[in-house]
C-alpha positions as CSV (number, residue, x, y, z in Angstrom):
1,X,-24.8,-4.9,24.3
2,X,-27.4,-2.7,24.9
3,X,-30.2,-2.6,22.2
4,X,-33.6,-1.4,22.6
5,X,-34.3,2.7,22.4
6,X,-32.1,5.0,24.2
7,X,-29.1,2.3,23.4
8,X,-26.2,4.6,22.4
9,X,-25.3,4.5,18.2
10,X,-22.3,2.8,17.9
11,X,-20.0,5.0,16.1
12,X,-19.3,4.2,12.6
13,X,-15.1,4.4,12.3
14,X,-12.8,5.6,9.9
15,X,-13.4,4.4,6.7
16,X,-10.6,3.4,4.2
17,X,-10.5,2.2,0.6
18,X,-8.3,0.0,-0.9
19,X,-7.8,-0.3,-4.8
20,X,-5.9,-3.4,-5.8
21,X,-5.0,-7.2,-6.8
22,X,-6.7,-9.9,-5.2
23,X,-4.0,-12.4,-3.6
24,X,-5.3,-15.7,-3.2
25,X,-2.4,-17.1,-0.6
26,X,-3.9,-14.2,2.0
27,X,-0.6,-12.3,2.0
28,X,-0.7,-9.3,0.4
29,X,-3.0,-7.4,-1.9
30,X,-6.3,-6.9,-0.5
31,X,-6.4,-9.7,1.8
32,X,-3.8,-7.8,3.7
33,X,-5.0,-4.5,3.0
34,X,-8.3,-5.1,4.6
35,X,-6.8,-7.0,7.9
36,X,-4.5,-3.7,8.0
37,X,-6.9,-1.9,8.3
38,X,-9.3,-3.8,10.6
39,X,-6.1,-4.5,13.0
40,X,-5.4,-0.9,13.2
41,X,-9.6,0.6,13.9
42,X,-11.1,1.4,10.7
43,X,-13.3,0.1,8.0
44,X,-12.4,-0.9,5.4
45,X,-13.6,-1.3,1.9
46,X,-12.3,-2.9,-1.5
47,X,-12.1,-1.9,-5.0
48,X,-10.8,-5.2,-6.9
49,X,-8.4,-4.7,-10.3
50,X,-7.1,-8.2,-10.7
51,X,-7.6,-11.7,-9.5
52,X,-4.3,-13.7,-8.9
53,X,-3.8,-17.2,-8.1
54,X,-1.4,-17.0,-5.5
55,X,0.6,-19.0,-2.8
56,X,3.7,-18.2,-0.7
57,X,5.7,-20.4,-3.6
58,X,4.7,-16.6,-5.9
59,X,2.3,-15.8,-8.7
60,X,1.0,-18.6,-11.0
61,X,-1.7,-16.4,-13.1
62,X,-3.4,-13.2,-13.3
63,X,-6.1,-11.7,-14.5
64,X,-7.1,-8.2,-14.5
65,X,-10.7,-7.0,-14.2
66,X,-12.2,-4.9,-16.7
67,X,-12.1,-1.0,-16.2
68,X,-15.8,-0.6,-16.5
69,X,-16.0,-2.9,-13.4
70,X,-13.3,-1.0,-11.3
71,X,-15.1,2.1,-11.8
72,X,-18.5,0.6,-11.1
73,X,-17.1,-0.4,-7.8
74,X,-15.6,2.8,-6.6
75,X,-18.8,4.9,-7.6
76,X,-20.8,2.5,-5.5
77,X,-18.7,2.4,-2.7
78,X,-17.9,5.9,-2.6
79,X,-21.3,7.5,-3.7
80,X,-23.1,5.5,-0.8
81,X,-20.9,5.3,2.1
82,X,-17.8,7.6,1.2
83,X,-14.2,7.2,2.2
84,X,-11.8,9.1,4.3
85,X,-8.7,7.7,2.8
86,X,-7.3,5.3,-0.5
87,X,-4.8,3.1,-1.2
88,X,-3.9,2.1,-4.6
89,X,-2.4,-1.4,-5.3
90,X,-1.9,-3.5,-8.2
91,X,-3.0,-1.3,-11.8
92,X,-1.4,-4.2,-13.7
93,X,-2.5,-2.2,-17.5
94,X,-2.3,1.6,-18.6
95,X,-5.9,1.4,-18.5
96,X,-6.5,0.9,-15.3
97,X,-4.0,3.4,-13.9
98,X,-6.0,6.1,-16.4
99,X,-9.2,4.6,-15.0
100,X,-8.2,5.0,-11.6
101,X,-6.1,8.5,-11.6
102,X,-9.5,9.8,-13.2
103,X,-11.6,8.4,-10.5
104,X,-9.3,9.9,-7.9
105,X,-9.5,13.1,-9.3
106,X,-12.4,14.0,-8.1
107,X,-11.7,12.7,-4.4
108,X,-10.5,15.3,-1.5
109,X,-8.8,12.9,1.1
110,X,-5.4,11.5,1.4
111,X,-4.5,9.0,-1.4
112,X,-1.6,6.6,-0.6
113,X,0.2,5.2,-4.0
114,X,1.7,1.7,-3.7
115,X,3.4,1.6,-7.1
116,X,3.1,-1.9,-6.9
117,X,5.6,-3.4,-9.8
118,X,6.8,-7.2,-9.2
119,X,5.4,-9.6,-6.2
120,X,7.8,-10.5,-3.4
121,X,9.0,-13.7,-5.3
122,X,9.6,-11.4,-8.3
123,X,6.6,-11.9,-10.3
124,X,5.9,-8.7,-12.9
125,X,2.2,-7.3,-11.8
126,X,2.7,-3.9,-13.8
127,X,3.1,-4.1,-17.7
128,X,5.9,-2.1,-18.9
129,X,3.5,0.3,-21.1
130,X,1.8,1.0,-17.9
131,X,5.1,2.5,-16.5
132,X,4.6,5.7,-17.8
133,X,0.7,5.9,-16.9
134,X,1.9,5.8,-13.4
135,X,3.8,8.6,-13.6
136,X,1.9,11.1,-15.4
137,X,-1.4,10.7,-14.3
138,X,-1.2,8.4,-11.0
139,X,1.5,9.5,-8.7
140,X,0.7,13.8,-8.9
141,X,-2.5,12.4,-7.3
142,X,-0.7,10.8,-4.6
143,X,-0.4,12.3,-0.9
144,X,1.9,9.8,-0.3
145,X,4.3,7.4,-2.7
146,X,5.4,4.1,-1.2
147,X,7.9,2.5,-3.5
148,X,10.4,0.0,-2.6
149,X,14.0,0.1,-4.6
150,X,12.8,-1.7,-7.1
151,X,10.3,0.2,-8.3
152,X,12.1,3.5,-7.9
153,X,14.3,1.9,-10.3
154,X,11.7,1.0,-12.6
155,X,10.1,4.3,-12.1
156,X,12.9,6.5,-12.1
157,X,16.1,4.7,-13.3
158,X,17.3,5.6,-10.3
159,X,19.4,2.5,-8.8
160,X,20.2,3.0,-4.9
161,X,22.3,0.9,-3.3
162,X,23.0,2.4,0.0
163,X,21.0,4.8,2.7
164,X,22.7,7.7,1.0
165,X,21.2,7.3,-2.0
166,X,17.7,7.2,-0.8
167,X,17.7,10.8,-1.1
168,X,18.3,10.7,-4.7
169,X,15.4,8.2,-4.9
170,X,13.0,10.6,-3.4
171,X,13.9,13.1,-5.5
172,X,13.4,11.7,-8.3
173,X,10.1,10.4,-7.4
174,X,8.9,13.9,-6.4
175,X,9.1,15.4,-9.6
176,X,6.2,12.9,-11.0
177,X,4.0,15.0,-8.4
178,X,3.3,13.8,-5.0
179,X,3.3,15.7,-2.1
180,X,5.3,13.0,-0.3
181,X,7.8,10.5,-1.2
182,X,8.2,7.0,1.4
183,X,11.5,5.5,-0.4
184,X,11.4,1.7,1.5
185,X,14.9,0.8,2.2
186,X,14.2,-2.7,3.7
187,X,16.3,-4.4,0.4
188,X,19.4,-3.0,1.9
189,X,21.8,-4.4,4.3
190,X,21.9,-3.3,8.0
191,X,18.6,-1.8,9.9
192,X,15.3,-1.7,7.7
193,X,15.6,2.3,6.9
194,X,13.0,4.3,5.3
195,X,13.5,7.9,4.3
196,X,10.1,10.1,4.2
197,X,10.0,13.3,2.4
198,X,8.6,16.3,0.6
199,X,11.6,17.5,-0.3
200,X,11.8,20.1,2.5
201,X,11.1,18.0,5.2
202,X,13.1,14.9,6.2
203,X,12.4,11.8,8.4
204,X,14.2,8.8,8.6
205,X,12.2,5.9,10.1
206,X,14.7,3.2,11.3
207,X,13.8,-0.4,13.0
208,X,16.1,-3.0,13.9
209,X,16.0,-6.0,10.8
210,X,14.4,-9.2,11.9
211,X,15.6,-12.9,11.2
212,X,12.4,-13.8,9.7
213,X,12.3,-14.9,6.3
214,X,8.4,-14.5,6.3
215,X,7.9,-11.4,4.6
216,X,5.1,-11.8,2.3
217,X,2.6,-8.5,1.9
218,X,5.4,-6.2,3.7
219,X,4.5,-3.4,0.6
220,X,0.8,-4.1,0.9
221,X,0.8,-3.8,4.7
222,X,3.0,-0.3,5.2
223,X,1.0,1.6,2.5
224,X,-2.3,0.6,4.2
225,X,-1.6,1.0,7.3
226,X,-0.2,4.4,6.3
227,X,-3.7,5.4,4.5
228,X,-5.5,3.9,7.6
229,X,-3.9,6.4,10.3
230,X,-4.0,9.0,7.6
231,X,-7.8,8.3,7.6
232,X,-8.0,8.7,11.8
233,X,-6.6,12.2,11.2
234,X,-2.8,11.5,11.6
235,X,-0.2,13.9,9.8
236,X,2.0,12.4,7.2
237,X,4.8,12.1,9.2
238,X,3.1,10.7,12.3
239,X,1.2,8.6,10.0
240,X,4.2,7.0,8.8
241,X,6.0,6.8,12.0
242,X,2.9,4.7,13.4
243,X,2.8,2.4,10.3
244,X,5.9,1.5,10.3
245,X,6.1,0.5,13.8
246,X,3.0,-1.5,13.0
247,X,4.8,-3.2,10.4
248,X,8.0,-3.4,11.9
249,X,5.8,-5.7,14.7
250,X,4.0,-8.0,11.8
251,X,7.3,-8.8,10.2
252,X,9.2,-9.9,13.6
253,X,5.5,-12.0,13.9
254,X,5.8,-13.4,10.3
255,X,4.8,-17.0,10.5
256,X,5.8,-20.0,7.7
257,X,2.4,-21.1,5.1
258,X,3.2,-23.4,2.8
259,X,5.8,-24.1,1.3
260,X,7.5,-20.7,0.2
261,X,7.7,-17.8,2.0
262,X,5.5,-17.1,4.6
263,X,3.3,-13.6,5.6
264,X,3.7,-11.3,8.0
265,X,1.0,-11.3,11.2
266,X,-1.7,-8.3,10.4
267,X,-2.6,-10.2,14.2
268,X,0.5,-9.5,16.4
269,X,-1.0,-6.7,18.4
270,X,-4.1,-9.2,18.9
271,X,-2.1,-12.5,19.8
């Protein structure tokens, strides 16, 4: 690579910021934001809430940072070399959410909420007093919502248990205030089905489902890949579209780790 003076300035990508759990295993949470976001041509940066120890088998202990130290690393982060899109992860306390929704008041790029709730092996990584937080103060921040059934239900109350309802799911996500609902239909039977929305405008994102019981940092992956083209100047929908073929392509790459369920390949377009 050219060097000395008159050597082009390499240009400085898209830069996206993550704000979530630590997962130890290297499945999910920031481990998997960060490869998402390197595997799809940006840079990306970290603010940590919790450190979990973690392994494909699920959660064995967490331990959430102190709000003071979440704050002190998104002003140094974002003061210094700015962001161009955020993903929220794991806010395991009603603290944190009100520390966070504050912080991303004052931003003006897309902010992608992954109301994360329980890990993949069905660990809780939300406390139930922080359920409400979410709602009033994190998701009208939100350009985008990415909740799985789950945690519409836990959100909502809302219980879907076919495409049809996922409608009703997005509706009732809306009225906490984002512009855009993702409702993730991959715990239903049949294709993995998505249903995008702002309550106008419809798009249903369908890819065939995989026999690949490596699924590990699915959540993690979509809502950070989403936030990653959002970043590169993608719409919404074409945003979505994009990460969900991305992750449709990690999940069919998923690959066993230990002794529990495996992740999905951040890699697959590299191998």
């Amino acid at each position: 690579m050219e060097t000395g003076p008159g050597a082009a300035t390499p240009r400085t990508p898209p830069r996206v910021l993550t704000i979530a759990g630590s997962d130890s295993g290297g499945g999910a949470g920031i481990q998997a934001d960060l490869k998402t976001m390197l595997a799809l041509g940006t840079h990306g940066m970290s603010v940590l809430t919790a450190v979990t120890a973690q392994n494909s088998r699920g959660v064995q202990g967490a331990w959430e940072l102190p709000a003071d130290a979440v704050r002190a690393q998104f002003r140094s982060v974002v003061d210094d070399i700015g962001v161009q899109a955020v993903k929220t992860g794991m806010l395991a306390t009603a603290e944190l959410v009100g520390a966070v929704a504050e912080l991303l008041a004052g931003l003006e790029v897309p902010v992608v909420v992954d109301p994360v709730g329980v890990s993949k092996h069905g660990d809780p990584l939300l406390a139930a007093s922080a359920l409400d937080a979410v709602r009033t103060k994190l998701l009208p921040h939100a350009t985008v919502a990415t909740p799985n059934l789950d945690e519409v239900a836990q959100l909502t109350g809302v219980r879907v248990t076919s495409e049809d309802g996922l409608r009703d799911a997005a509706t009732a996500v809306l009225a906490f205030g984002p512009r855009w609902a993702l409702i993730k239909g991959g715990h239903l039977d049949g294709d993995a089905v998505d249903l995008l929305t702002d309550g106008f405008q419809e798009h249903w994102l369908r890819a065939p489902r995989h026999d690949n019981r490596h699924t590990h940092g699915t959540g993690c992956t979509l809502a950070s890949a989403l936030a990653a083209q959002l970043a590169k100047g993608q719409t919404v929908p074409g945003a979505a579209a994009a990460a969900k073929e991305y992750v449709t392509g990690a999940v069919a790459a998923g690959f066993p780790l230990g002794g529990g369920i495996g992740p999905v390949d951040h890699a697959w377009r590299q191998r």
